[in-house]
mmCIF entry with sequence, helices, sheets and N, C-alpha, C, O atoms, coordinates in Angstrom:
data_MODEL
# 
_entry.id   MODEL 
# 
_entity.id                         1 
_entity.type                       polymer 
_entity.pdbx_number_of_molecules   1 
# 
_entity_poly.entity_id                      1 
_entity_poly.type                           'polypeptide(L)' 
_entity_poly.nstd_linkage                   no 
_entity_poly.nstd_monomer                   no 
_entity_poly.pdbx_seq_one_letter_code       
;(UNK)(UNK)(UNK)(UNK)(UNK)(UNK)(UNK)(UNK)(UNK)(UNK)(UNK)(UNK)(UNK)(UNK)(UNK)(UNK)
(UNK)(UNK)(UNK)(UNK)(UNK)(UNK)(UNK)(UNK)(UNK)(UNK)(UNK)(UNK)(UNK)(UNK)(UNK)(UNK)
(UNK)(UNK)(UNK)(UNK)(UNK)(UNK)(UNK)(UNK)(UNK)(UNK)(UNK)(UNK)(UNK)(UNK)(UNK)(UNK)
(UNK)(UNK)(UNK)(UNK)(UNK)(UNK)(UNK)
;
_entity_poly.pdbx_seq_one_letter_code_can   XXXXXXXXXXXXXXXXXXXXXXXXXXXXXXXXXXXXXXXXXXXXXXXXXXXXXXX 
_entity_poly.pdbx_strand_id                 A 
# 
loop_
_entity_poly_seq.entity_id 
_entity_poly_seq.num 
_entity_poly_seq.mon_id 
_entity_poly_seq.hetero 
1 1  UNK n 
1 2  UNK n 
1 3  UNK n 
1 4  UNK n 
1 5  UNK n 
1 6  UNK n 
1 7  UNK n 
1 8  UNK n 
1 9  UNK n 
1 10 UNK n 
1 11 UNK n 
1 12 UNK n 
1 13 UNK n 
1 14 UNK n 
1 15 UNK n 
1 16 UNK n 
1 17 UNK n 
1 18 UNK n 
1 19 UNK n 
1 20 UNK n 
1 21 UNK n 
1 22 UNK n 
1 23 UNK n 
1 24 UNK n 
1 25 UNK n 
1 26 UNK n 
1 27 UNK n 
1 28 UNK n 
1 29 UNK n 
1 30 UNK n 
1 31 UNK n 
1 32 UNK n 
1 33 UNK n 
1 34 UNK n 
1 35 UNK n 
1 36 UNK n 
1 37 UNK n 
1 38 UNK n 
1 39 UNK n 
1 40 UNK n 
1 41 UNK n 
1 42 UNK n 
1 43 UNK n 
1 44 UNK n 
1 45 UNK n 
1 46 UNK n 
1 47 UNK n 
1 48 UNK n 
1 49 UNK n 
1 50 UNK n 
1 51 UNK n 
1 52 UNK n 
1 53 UNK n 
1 54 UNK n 
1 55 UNK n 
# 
_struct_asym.id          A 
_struct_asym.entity_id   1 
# 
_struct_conf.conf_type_id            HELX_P 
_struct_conf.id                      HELX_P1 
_struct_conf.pdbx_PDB_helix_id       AA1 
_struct_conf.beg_label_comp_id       UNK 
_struct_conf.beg_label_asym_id       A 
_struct_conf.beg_label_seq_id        2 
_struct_conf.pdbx_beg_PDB_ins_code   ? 
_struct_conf.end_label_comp_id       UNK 
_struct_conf.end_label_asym_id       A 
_struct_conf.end_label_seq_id        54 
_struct_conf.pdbx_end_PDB_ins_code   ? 
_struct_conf.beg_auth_comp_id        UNK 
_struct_conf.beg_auth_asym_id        A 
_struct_conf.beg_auth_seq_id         2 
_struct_conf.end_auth_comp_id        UNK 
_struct_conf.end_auth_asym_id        A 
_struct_conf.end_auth_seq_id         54 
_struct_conf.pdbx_PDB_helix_class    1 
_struct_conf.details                 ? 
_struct_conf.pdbx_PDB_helix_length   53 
# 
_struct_conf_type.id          HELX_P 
_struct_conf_type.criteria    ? 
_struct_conf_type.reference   ? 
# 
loop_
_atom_site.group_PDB 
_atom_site.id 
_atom_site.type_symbol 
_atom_site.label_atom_id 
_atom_site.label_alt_id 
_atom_site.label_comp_id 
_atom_site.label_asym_id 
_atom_site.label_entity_id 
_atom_site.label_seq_id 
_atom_site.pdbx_PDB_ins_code 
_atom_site.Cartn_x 
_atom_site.Cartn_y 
_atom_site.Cartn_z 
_atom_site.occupancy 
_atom_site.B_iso_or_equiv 
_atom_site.pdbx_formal_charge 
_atom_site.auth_seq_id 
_atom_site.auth_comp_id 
_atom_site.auth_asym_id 
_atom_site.auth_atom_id 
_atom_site.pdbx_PDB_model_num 
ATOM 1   N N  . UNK A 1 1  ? -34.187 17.080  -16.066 1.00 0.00 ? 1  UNK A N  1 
ATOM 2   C CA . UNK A 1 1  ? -32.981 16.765  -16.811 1.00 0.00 ? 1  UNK A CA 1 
ATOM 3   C C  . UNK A 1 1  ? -31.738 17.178  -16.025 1.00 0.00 ? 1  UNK A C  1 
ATOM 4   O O  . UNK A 1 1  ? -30.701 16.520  -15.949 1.00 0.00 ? 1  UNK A O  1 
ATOM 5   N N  . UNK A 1 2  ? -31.986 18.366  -15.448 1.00 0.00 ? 2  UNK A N  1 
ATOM 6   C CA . UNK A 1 2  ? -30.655 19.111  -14.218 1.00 0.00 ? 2  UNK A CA 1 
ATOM 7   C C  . UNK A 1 2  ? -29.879 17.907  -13.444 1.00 0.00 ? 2  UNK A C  1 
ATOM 8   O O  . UNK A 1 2  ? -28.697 17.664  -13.204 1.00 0.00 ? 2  UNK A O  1 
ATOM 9   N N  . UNK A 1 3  ? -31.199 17.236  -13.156 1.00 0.00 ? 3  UNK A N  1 
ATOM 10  C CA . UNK A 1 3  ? -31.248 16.559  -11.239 1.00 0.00 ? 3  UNK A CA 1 
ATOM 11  C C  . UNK A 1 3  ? -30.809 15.132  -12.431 1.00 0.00 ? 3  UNK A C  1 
ATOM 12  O O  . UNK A 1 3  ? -29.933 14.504  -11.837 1.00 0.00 ? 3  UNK A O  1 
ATOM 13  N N  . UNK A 1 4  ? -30.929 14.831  -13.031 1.00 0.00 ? 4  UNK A N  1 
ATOM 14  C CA . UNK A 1 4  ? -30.131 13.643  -13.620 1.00 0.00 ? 4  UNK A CA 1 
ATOM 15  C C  . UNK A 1 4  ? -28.661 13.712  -14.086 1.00 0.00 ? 4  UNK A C  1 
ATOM 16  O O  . UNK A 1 4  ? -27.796 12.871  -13.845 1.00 0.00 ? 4  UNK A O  1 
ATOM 17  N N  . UNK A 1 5  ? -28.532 14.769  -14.742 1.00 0.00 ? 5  UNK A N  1 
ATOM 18  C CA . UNK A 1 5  ? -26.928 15.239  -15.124 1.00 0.00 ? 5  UNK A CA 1 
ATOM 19  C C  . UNK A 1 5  ? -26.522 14.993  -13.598 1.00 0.00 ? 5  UNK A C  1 
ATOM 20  O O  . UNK A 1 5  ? -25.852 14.047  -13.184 1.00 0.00 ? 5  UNK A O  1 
ATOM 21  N N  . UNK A 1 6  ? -26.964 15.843  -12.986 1.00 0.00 ? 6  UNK A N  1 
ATOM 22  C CA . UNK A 1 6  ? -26.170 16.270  -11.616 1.00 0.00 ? 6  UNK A CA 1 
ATOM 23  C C  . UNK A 1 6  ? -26.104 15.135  -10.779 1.00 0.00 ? 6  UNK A C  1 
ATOM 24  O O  . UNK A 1 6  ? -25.102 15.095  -10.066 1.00 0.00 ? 6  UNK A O  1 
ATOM 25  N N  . UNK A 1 7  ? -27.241 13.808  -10.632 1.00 0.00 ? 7  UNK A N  1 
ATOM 26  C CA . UNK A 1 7  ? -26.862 12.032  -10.036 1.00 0.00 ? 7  UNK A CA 1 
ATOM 27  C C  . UNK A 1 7  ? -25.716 11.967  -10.661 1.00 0.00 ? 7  UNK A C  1 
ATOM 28  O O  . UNK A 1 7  ? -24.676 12.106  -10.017 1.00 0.00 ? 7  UNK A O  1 
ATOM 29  N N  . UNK A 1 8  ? -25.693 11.714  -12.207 1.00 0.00 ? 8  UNK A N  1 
ATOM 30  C CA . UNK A 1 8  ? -24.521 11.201  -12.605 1.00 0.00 ? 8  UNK A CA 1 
ATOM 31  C C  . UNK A 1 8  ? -23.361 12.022  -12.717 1.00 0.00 ? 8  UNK A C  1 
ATOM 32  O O  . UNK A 1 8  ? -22.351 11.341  -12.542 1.00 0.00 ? 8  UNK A O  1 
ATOM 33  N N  . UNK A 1 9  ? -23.170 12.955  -12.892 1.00 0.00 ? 9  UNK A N  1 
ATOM 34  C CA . UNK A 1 9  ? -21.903 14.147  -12.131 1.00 0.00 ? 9  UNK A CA 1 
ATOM 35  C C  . UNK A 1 9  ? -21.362 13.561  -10.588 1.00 0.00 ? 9  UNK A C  1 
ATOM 36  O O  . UNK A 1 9  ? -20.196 13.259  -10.334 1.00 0.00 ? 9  UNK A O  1 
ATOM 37  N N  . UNK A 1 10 ? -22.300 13.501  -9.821  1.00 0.00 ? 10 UNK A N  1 
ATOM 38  C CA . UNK A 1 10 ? -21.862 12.947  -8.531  1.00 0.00 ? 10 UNK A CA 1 
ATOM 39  C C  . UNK A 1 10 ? -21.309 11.297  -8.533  1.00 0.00 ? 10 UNK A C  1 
ATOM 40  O O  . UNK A 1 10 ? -20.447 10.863  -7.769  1.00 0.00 ? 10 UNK A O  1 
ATOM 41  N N  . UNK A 1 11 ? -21.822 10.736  -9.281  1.00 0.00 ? 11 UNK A N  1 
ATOM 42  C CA . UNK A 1 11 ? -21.222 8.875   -9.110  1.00 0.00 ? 11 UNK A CA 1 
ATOM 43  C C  . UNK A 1 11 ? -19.882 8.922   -10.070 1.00 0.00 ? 11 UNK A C  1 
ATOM 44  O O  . UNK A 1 11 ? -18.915 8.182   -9.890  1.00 0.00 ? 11 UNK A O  1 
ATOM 45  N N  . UNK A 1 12 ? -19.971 9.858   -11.067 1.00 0.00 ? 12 UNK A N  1 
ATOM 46  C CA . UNK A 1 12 ? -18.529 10.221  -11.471 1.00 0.00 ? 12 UNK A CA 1 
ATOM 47  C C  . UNK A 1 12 ? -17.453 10.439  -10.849 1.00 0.00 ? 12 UNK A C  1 
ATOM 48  O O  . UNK A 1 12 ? -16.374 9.894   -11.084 1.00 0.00 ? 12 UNK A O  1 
ATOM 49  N N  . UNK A 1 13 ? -17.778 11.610  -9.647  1.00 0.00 ? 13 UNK A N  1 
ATOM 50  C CA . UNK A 1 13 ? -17.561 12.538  -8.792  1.00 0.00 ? 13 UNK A CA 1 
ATOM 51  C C  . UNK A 1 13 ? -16.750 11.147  -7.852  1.00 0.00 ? 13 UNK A C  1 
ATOM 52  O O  . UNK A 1 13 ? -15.553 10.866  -7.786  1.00 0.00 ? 13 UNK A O  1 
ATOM 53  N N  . UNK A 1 14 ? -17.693 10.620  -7.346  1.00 0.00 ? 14 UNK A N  1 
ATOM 54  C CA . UNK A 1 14 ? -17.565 9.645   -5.996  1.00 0.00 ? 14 UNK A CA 1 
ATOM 55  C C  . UNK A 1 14 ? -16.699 8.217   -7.022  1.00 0.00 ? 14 UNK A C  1 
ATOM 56  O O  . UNK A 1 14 ? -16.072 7.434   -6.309  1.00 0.00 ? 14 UNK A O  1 
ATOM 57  N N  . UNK A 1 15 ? -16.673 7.933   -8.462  1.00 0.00 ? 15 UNK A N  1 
ATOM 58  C CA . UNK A 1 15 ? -16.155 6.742   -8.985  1.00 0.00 ? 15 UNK A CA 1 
ATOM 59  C C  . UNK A 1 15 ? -14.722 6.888   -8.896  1.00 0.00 ? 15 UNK A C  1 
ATOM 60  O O  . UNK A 1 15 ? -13.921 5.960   -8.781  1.00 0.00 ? 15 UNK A O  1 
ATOM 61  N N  . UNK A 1 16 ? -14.292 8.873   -8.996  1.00 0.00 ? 16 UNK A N  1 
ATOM 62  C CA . UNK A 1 16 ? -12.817 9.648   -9.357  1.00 0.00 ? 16 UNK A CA 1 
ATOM 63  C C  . UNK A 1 16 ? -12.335 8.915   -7.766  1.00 0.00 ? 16 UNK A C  1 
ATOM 64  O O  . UNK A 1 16 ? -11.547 7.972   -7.691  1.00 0.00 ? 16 UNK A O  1 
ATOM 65  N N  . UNK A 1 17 ? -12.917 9.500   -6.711  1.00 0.00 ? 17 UNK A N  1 
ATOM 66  C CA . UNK A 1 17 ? -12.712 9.619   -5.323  1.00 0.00 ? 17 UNK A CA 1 
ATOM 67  C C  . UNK A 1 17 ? -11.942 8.202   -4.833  1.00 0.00 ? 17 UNK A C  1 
ATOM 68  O O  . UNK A 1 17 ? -10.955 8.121   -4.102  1.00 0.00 ? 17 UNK A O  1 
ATOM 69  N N  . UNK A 1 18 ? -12.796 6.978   -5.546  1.00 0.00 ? 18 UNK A N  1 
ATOM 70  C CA . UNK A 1 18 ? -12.706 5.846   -5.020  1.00 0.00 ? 18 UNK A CA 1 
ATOM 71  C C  . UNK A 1 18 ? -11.376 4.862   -5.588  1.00 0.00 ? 18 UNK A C  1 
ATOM 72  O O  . UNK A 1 18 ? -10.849 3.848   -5.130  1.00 0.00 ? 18 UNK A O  1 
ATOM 73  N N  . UNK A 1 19 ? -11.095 5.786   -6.945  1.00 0.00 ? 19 UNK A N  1 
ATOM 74  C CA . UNK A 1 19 ? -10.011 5.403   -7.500  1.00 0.00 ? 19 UNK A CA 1 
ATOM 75  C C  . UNK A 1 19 ? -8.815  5.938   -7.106  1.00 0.00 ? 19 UNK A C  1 
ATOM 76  O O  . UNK A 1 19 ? -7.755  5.320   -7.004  1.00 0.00 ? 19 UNK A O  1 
ATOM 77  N N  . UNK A 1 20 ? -8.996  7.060   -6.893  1.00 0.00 ? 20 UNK A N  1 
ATOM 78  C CA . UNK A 1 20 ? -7.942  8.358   -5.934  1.00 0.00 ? 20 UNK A CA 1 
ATOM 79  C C  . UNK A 1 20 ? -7.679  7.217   -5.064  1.00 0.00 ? 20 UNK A C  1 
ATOM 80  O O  . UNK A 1 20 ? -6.777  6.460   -5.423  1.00 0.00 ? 20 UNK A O  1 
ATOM 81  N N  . UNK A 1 21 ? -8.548  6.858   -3.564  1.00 0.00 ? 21 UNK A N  1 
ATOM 82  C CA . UNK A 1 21 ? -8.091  5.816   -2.520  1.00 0.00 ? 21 UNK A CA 1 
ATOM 83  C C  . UNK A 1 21 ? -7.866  4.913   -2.664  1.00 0.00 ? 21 UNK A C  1 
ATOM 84  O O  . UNK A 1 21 ? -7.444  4.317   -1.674  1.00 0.00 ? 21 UNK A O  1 
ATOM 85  N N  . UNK A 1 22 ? -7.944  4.338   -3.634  1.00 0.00 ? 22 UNK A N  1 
ATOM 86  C CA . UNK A 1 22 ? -7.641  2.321   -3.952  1.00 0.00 ? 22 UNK A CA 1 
ATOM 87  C C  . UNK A 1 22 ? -6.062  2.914   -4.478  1.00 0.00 ? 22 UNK A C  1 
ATOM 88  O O  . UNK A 1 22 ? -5.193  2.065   -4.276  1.00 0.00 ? 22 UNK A O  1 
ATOM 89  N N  . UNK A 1 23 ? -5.578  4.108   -5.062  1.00 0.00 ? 23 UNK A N  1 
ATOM 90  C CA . UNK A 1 23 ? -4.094  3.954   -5.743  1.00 0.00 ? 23 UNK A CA 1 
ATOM 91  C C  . UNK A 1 23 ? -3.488  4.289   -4.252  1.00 0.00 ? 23 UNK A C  1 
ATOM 92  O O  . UNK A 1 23 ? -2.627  3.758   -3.550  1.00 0.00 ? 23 UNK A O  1 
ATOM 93  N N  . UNK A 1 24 ? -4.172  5.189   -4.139  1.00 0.00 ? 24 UNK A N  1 
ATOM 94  C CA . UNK A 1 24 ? -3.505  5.544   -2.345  1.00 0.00 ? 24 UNK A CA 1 
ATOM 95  C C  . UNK A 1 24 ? -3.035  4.261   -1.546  1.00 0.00 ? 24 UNK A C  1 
ATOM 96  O O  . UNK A 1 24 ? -1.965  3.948   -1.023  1.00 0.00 ? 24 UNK A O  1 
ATOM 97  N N  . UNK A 1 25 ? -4.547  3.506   -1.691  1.00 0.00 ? 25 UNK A N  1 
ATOM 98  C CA . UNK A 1 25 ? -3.659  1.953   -0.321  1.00 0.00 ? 25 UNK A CA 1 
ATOM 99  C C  . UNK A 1 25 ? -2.989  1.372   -1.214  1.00 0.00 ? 25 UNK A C  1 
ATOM 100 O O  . UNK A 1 25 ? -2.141  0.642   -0.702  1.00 0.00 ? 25 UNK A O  1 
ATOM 101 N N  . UNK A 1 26 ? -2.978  1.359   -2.479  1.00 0.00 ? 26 UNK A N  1 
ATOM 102 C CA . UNK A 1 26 ? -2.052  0.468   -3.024  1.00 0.00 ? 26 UNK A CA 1 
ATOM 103 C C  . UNK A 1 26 ? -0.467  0.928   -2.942  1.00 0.00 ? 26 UNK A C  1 
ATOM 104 O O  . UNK A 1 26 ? 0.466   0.133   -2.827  1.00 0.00 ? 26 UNK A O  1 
ATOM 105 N N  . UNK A 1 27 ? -0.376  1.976   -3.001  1.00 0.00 ? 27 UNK A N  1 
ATOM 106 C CA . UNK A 1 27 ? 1.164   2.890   -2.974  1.00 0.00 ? 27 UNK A CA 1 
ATOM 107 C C  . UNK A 1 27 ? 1.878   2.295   -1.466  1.00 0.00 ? 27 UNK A C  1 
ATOM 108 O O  . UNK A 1 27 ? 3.017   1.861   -1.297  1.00 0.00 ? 27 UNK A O  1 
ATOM 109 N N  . UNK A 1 28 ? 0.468   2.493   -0.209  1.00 0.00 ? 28 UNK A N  1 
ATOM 110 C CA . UNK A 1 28 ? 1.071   2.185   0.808   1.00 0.00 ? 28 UNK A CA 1 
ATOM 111 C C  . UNK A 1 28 ? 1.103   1.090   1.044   1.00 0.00 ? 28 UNK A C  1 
ATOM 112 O O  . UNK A 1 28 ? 1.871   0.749   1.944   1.00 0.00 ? 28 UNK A O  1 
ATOM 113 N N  . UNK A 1 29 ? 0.420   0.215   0.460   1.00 0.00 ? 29 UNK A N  1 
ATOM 114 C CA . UNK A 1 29 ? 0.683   -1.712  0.655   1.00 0.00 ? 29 UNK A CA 1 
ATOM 115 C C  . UNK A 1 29 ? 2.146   -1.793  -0.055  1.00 0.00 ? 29 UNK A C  1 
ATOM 116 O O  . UNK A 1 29 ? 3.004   -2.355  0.626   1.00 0.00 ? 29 UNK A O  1 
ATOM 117 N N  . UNK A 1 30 ? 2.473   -1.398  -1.094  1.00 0.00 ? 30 UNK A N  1 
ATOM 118 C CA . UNK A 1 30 ? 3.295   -1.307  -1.460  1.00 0.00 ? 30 UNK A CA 1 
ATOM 119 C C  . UNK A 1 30 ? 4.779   -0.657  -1.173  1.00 0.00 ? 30 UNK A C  1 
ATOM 120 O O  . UNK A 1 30 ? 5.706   -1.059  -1.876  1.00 0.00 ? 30 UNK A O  1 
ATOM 121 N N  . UNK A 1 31 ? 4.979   0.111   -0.389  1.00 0.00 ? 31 UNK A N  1 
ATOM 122 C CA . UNK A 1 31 ? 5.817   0.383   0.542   1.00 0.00 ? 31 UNK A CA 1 
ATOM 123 C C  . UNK A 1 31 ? 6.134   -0.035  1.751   1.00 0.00 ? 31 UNK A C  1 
ATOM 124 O O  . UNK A 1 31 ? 7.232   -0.005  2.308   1.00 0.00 ? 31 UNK A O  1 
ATOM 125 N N  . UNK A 1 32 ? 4.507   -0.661  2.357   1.00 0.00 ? 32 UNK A N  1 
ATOM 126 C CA . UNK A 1 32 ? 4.819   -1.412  3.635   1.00 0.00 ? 32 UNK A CA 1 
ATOM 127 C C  . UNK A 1 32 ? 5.238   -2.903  3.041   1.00 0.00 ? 32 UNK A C  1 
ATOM 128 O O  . UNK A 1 32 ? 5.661   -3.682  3.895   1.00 0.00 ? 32 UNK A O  1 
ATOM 129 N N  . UNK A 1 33 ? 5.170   -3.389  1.681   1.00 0.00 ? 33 UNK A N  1 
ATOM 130 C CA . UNK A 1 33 ? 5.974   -4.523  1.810   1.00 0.00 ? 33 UNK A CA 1 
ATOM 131 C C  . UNK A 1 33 ? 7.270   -4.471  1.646   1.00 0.00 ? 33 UNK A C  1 
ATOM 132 O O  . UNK A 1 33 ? 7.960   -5.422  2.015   1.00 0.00 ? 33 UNK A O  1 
ATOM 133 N N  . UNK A 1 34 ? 7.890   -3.236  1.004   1.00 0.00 ? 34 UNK A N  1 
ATOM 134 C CA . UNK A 1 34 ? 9.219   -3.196  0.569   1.00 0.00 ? 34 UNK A CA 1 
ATOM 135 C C  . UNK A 1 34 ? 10.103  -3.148  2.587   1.00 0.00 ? 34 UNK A C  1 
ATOM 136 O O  . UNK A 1 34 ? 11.023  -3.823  3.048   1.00 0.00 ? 34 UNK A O  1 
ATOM 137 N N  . UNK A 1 35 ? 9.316   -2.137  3.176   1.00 0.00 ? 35 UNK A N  1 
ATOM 138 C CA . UNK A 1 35 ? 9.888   -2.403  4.189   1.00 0.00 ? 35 UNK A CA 1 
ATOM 139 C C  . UNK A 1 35 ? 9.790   -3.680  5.251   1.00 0.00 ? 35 UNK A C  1 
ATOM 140 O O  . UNK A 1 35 ? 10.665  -3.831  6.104   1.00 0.00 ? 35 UNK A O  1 
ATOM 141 N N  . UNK A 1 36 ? 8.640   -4.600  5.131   1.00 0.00 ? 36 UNK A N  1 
ATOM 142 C CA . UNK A 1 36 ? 8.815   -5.760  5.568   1.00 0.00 ? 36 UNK A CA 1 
ATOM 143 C C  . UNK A 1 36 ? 10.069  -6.582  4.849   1.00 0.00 ? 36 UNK A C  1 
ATOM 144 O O  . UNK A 1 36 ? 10.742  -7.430  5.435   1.00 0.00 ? 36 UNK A O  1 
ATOM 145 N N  . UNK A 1 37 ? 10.249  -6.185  3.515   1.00 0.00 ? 37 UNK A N  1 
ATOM 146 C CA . UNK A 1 37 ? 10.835  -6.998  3.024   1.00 0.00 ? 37 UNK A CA 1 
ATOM 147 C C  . UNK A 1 37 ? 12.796  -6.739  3.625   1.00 0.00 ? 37 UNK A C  1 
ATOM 148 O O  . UNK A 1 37 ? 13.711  -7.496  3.950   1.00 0.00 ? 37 UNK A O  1 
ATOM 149 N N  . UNK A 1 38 ? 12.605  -5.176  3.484   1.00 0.00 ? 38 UNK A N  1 
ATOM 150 C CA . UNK A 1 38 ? 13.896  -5.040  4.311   1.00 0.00 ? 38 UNK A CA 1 
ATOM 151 C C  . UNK A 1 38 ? 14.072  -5.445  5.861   1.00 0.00 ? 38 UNK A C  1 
ATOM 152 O O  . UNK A 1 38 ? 15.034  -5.848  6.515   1.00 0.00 ? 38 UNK A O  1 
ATOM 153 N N  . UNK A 1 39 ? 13.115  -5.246  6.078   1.00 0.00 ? 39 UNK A N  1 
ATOM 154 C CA . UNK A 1 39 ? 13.691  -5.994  7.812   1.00 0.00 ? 39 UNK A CA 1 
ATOM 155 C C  . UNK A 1 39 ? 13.450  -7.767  7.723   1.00 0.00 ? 39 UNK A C  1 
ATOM 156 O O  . UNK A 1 39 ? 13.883  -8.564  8.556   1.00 0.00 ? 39 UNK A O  1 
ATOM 157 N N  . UNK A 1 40 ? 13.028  -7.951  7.075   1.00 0.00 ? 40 UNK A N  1 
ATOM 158 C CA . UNK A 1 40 ? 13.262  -9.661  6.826   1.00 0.00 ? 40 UNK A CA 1 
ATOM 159 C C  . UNK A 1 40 ? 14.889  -9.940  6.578   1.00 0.00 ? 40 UNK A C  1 
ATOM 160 O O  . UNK A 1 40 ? 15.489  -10.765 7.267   1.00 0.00 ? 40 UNK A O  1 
ATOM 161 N N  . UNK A 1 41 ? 15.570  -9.136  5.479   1.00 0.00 ? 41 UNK A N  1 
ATOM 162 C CA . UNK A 1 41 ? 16.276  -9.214  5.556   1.00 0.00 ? 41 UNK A CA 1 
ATOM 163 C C  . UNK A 1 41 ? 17.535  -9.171  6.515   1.00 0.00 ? 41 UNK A C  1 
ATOM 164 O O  . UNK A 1 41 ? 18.505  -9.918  6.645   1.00 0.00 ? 41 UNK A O  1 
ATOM 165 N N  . UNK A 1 42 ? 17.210  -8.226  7.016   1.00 0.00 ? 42 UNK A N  1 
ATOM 166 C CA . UNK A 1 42 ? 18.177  -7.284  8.308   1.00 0.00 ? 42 UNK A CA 1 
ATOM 167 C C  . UNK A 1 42 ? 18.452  -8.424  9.171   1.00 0.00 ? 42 UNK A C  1 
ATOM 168 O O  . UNK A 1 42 ? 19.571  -8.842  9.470   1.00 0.00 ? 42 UNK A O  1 
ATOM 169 N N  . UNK A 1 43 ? 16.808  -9.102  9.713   1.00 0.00 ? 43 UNK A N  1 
ATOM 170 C CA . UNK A 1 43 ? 16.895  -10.220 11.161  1.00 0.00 ? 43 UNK A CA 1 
ATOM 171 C C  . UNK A 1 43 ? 17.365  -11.400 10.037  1.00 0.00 ? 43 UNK A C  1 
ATOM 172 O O  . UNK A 1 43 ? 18.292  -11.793 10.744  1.00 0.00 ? 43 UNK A O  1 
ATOM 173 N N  . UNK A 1 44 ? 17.411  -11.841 9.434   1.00 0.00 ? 44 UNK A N  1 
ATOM 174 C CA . UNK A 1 44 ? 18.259  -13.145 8.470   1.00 0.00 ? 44 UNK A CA 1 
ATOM 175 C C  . UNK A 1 44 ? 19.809  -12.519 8.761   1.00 0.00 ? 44 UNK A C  1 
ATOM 176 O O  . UNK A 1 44 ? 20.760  -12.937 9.422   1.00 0.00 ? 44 UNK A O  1 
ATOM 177 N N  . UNK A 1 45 ? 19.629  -11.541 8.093   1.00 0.00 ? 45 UNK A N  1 
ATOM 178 C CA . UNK A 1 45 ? 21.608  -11.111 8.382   1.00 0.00 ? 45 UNK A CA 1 
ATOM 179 C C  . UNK A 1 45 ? 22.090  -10.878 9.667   1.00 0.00 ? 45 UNK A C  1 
ATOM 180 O O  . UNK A 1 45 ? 23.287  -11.057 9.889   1.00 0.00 ? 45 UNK A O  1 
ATOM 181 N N  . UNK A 1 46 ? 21.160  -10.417 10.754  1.00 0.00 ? 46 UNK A N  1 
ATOM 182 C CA . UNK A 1 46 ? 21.368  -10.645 12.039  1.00 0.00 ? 46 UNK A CA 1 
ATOM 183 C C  . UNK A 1 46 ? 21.506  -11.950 12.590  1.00 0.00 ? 46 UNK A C  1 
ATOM 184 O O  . UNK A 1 46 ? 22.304  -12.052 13.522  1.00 0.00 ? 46 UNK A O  1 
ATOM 185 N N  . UNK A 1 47 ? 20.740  -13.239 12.115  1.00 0.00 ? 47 UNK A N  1 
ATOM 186 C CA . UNK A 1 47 ? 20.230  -14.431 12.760  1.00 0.00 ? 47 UNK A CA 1 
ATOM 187 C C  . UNK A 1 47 ? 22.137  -15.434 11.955  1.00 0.00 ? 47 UNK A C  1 
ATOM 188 O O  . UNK A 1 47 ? 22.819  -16.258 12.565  1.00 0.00 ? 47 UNK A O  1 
ATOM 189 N N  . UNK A 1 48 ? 22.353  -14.959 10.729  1.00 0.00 ? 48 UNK A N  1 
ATOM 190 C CA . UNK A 1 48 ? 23.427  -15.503 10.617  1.00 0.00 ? 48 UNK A CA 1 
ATOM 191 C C  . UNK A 1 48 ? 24.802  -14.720 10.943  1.00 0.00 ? 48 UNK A C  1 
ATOM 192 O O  . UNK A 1 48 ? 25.949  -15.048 10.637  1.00 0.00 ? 48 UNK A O  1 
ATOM 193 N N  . UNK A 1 49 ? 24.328  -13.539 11.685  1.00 0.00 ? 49 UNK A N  1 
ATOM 194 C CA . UNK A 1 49 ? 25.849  -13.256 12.444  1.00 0.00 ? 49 UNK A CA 1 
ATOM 195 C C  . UNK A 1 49 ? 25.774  -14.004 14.074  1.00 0.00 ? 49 UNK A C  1 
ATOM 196 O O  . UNK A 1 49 ? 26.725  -14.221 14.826  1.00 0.00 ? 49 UNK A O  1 
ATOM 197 N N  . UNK A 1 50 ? 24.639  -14.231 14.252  1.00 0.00 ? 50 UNK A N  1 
ATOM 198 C CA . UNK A 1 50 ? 24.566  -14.708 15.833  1.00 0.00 ? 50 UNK A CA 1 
ATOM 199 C C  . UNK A 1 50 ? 25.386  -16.108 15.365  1.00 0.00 ? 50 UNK A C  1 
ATOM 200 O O  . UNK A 1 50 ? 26.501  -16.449 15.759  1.00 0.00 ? 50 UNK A O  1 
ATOM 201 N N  . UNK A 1 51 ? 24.516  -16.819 14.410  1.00 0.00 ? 51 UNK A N  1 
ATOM 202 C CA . UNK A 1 51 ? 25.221  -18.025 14.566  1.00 0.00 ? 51 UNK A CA 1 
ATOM 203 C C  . UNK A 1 51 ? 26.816  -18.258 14.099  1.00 0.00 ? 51 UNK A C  1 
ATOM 204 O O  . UNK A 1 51 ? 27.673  -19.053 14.483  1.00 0.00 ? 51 UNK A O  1 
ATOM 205 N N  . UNK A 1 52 ? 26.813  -17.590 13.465  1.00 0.00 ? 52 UNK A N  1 
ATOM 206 C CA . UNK A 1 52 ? 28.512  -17.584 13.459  1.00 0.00 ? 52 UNK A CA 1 
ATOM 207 C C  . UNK A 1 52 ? 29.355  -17.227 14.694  1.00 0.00 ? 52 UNK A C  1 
ATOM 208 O O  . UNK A 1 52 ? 30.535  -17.575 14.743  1.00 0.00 ? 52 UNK A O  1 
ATOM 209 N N  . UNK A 1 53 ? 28.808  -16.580 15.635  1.00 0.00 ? 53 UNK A N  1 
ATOM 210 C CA . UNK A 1 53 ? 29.277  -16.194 16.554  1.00 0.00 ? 53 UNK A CA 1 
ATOM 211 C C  . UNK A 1 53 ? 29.295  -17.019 17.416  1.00 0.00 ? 53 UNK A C  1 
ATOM 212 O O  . UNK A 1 53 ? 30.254  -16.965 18.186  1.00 0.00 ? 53 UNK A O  1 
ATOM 213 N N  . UNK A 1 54 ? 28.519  -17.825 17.576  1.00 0.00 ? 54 UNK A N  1 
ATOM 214 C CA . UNK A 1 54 ? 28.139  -18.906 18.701  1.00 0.00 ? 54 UNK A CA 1 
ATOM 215 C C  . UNK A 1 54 ? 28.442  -20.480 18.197  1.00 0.00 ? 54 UNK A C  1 
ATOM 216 O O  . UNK A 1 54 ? 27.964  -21.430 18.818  1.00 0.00 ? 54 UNK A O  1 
ATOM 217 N N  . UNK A 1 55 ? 28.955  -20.590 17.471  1.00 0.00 ? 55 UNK A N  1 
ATOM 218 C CA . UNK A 1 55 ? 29.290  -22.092 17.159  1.00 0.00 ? 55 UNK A CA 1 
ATOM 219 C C  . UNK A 1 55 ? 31.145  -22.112 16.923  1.00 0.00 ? 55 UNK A C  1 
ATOM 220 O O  . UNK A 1 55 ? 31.722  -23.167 16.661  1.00 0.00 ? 55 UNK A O  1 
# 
């Protein structure tokens, strides 16, 4: 009965773990798009100062 509590204690154990890392990459997918999203911006506001400059 020990060695069965204690399997399922551990897939608990390892279900906590796996949810811990999926919020983890999600936080950082989520920050690495905000900053793609700012430098998208940046080279657009760069790409229309060039052309103002050059025409």
């Amino acid at each position: 009965m020990f060695l069965i509590k204690m399997i399922f204690g551990m897939q608990k154990w390892c279900l906590k773990q796996q949810i811990k890392m999926a919020k983890a990459l999600r936080e950082a997918n989520i920050e690495a798009i905000a900053k793609m999203r700012e430098d998208i911006l940046t080279l657009e506001d760069e790409n229309a100062e060039l052309g103002r400059k050059y025409l």
